[in-house]
Each structure stands twice: as C-alpha cells, then as structure tokens.
PADO-752639 format. One record per residue (C-alpha): residue number from 1; x, y, z; residue in one letter. Coordinates in Angstrom, 3 decimals. Example, Ala and Ser with C-alpha at 12.3 -4.5 7.8 and 13.67 -1.06 7.14 Angstrom:
2
R seq       c1       c2       c3 type
R   1   12.300   -4.500    7.800    A
R   2   13.670   -1.060    7.140    S
***
This chain:
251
R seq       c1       c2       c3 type
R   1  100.325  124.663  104.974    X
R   2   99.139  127.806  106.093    X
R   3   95.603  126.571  104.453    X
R   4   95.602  123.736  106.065    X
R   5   96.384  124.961  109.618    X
R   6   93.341  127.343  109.594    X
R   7   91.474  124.283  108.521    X
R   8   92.592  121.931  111.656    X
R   9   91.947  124.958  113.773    X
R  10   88.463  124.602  113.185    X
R  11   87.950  121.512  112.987    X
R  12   89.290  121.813  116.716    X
R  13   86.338  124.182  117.411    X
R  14   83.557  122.029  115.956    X
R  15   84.672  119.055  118.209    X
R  16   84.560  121.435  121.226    X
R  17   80.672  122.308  120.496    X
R  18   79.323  119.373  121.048    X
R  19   75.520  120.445  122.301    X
R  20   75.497  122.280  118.889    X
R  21   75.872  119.135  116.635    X
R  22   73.297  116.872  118.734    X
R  23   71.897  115.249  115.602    X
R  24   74.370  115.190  113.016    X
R  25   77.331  112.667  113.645    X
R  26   80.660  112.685  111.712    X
R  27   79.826  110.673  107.987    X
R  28   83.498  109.342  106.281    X
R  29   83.492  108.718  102.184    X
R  30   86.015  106.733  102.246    X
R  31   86.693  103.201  104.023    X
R  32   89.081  101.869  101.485    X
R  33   88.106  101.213   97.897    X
R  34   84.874  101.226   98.106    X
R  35   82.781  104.655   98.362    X
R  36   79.110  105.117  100.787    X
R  37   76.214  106.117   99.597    X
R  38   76.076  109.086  102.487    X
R  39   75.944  112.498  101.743    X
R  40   76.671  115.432  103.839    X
R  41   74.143  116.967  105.747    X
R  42   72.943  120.899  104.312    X
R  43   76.071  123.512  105.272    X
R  44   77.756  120.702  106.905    X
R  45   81.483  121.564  106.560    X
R  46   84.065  118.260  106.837    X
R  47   87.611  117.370  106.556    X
R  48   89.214  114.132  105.706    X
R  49   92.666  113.248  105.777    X
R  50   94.661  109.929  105.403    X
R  51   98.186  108.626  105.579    X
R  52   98.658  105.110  103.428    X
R  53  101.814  102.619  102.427    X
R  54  101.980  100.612   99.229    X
R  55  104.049   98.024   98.503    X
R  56  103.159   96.940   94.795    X
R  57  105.240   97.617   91.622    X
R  58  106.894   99.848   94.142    X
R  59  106.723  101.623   97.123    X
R  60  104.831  104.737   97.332    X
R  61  103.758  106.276  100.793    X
R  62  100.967  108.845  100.742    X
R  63  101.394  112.175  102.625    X
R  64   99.852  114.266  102.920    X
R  65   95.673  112.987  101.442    X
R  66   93.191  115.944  102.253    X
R  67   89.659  116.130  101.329    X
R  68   87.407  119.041  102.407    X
R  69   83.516  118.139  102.197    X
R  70   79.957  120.721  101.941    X
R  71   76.946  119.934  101.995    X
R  72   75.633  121.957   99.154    X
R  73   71.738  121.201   99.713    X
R  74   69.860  118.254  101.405    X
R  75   70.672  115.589   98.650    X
R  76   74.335  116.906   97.418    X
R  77   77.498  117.627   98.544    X
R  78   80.842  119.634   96.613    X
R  79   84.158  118.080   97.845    X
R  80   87.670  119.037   96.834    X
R  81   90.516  116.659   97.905    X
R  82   94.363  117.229   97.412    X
R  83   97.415  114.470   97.794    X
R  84  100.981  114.139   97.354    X
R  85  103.341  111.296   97.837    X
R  86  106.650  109.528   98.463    X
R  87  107.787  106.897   95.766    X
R  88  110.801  105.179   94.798    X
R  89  109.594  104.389   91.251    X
R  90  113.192  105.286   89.744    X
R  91  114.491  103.510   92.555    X
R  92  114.845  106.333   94.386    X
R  93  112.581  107.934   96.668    X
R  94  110.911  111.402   95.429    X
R  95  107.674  113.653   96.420    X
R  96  105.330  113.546   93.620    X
R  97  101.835  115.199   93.282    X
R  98   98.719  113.434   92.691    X
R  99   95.523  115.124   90.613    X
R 100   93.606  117.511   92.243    X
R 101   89.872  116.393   92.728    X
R 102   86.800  118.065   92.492    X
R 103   83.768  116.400   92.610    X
R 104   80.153  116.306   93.668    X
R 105   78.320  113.558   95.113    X
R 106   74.210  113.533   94.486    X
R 107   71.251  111.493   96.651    X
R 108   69.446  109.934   93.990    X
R 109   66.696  107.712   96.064    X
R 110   66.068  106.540   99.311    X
R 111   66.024  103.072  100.439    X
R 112   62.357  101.270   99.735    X
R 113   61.714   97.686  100.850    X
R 114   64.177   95.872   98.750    X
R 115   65.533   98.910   96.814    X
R 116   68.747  100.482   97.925    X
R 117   69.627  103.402   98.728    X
R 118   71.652  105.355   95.248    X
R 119   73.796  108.210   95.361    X
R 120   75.759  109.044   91.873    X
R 121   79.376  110.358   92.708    X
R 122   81.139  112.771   89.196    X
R 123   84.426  113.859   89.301    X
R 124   87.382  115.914   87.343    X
R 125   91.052  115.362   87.873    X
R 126   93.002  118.355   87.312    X
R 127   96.839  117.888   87.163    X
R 128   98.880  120.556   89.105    X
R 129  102.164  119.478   87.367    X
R 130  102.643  119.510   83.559    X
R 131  105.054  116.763   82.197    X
R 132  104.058  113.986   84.700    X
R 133  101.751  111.491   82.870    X
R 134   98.502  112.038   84.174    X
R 135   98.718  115.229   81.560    X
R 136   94.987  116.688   80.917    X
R 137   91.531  117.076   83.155    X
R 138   89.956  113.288   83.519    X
R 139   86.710  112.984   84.655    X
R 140   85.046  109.555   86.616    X
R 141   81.255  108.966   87.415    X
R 142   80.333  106.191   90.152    X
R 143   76.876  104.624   90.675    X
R 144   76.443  103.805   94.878    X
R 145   74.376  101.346   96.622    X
R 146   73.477  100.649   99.665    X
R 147   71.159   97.620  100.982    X
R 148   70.711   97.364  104.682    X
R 149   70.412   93.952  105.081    X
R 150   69.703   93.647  109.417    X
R 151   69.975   96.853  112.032    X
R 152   73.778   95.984  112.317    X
R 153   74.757   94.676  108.196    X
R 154   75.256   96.742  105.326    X
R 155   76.156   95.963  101.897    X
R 156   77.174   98.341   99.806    X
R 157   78.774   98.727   96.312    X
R 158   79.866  100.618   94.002    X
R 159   79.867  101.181   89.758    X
R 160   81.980  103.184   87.905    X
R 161   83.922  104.551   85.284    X
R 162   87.084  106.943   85.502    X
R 163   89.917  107.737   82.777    X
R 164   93.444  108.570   83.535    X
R 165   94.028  111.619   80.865    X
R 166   96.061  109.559   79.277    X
R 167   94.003  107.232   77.075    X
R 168   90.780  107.236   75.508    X
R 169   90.290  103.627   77.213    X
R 170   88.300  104.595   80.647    X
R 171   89.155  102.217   83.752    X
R 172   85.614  100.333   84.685    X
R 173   85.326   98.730   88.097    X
R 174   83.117   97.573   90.579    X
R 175   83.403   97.088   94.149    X
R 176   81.457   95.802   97.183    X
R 177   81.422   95.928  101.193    X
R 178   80.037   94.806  103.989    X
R 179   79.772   96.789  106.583    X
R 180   79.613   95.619  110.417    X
R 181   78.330   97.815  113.409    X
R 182   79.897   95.652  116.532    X
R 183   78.694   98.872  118.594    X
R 184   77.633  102.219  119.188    X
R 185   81.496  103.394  119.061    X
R 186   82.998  100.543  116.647    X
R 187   82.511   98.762  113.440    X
R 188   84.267   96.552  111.084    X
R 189   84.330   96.275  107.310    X
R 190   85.061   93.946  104.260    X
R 191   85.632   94.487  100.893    X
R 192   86.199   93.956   97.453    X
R 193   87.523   95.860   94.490    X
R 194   88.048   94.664   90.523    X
R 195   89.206   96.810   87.974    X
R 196   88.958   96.523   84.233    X
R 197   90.169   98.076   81.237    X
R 198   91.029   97.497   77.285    X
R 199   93.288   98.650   74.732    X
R 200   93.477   99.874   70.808    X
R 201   94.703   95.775   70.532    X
R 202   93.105   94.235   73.558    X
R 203   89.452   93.351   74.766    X
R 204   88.326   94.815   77.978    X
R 205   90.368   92.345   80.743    X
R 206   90.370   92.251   84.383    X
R 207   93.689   94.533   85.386    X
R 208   93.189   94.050   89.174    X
R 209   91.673   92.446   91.663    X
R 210   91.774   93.466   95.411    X
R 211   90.402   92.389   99.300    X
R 212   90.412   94.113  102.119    X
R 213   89.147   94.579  105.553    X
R 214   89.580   97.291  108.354    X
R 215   87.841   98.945  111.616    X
R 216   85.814  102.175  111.944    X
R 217   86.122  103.867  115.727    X
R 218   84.504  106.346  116.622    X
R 219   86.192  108.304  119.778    X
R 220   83.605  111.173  119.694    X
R 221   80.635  111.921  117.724    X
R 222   82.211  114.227  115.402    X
R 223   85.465  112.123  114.620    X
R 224   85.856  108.861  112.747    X
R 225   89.009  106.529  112.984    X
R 226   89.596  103.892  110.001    X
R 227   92.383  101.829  110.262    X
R 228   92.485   99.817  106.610    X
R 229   94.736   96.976  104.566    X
R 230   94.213   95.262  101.615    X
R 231   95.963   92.922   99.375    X
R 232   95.899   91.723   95.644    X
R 233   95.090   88.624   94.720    X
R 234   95.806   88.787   90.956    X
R 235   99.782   90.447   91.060    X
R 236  102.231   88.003   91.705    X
R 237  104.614   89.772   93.434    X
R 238  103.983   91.052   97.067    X
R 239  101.195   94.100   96.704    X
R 240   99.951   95.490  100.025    X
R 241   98.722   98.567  101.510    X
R 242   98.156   99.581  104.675    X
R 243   96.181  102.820  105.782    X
R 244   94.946  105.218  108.455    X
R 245   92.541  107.775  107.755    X
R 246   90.869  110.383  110.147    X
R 247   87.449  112.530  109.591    X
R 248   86.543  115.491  111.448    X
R 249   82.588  116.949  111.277    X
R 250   83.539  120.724  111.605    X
R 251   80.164  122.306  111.837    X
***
C-alpha cells in the first residue's frame, strides 16, 4: 500500500504540471477486451487502475487492478500490472490474487494508405500464490491493429494467443473495436471479443463470445475516464460485467 501511495502521489504532481506535458496527452491500454495499438511516449511514466463486477459462473469483484506503464524507447514500452479480487466461487466470498504481469508492448509499423498501424504486445504471468491453479509462469503474445477509417472512426483489433499454466492447450482469440471521438473531451466505443481453445479429446471450439460498449472522458489532458460493460452472448445463464477504469500520465 505503501507502494502504491508514493505512486498516486505523483501521479498528483504530473497532473499539476500541466505547461510541462503540452504535447503528450494521457494514452489508456485498456478499454475493455480489446487492447490499442498506442505505445507510450520515450520516459513517459503511467499508471492505470480499474475497479470491475462480474456476474458469470459467479461473482467476482476486482479490487484492487494496477498497471504501471514506461516508455522504454520511441517504439516500446515495459508495463507491470498487479490485481486481486473478491469471489464467492465456494459460495462464499474470499480475496484471491490474480497473476502478476509483465509485459512489453513493441511499434511494429506505422499506418500507410490502407495499412494499419501494428504494435505486437508479449507477456509472462507469474503466480504470487502456490497451490491456486494458475500454478507456473504463462506467457501470451497479441498482434494489434489499427485502421483509421475517417478523422473521428477507428477500428481496431486484436490477435492473440495466451496459456493459463495449466495446460499445454493455449487460449486463441480475436477481438475488434470501433472507436468513436464525439469530441475533443469524449468518445465512445464498441466491441467484440471471441475466445477459442481445444483439448487432448476436443478440436479447437469457440469457448466464449462477448459485446460490449463504453465511454472514454477525458477531464484533463493527463487523465482518462472509461466507464465499460459487456455481456455474453454464448453462456446461458446471466454473465455481465461492469467496469470503471482510470489512467493517469505522470510525467
């Protein structure tokens, strides 16, 4: 916590220099499921942190999600994010501790006439409690895209591959968004997310299947508001979640 506090206090100090960041603007990885192409500007220093409900096979609330962004060189960034959460998978409600992520996202090209813009995302899981069943280092690699379509559309998606450290059989999946700027200060987004995977008896098979929409604010040039929900359209029981996430641009 003590970590943590340090890092908010900051944070508070980059949004109070304002002439000092008059070109670079606050740049969020995450909007829901899907993952930009954006990568942080050279000795840029960022935090991200989110708060999210899911009702699915059961309820899970996530508290605290941190991620803590660099920008390494001009064309890739080191980030390290951290989360723990509230589930009542036994039926009763109990703080459990996700992965640890490392990772490093990479500009590959720049957009050129038709060709998007590609950034390649790798990343390691590292489990900070033995027993639970994500129980060795798993890594993931994700392709990104980005085609600006007019001076206020986006579309962007995403490619990838990521195991679980518990099976040999990696999770593949493939997501897309559109991105909206309604304004200088606000924007709006839709997406989609599909996941597959296969077994030692079973083809690869669609496991899940998600939509979902939400609004970007920005309340200053160095902070980012998301406000997200999405749904599955594959489950048949009620699966929702519902999330907030905040970015500061530190320096």
């Amino acid at each position: 916590m003590r970590i943590f506090s340090i890092v908010f206090l900051l944070s508070l100090l980059g949004l109070l220099d304002v002439n000092a960041q008059e070109e670079t603007v606050v740049i969020s990885s995450r909007a829901g499921r899907s993952t930009g192409v954006d990568v942080m500007p050279y000795r840029s220093l960022q935090l991200e942190s989110r708060i999210e409900y899911e009702n699915g096979d059961f309820d899970q609330i996530l508290l605290p999600a941190m991620m803590l962004r660099y920008g390494l060189t001009n064309f890739a960034e080191v980030w390290l994010e951290y989360a723990g959460f509230y589930g009542n998978e036994n039926k009763a409600f109990a703080y459990q501790v996700n992965p640890l992520m490392i990772g490093t996202k990479v500009r590959i090209s720049s957009p050129y006439r038709w060709l998007p813009e590609t950034s390649l995302q790798a990343a390691l899981s590292v489990p900070l409690v033995q027993g639970e069943e994500h129980a060795c280092p798993a890594p993931s690699l994700l392709l990104l895209f980005d085609n600006k379509l007019l001076s206020w559309l986006n579309l962007g998606y995403n490619v990838g591959m990521e195991w679980d450290g518990t099976t040999v059989h990696p999770l593949t999946h493939f997501s897309f968004c559109f991105d909206v700027s309604l304004s200088e200060r606000v924007g709006f987004f839709c997406e989609n997310y599909n996941a597959f995977q296969g077994t030692d008896d079973t083809p690869m098979s669609i496991d899940d299947c998600l939509i979902g929409a939400g609004v970007n604010v920005f309340p200053h040039r160095n902070v980012q508001i998301d406000l997200y929900s999405s749904c599955s359209v594959l489950k048949t029981n009620f699966h929702v979640l519902a999330g907030i996430g905040v970015s500061w641009l530190i320096r």
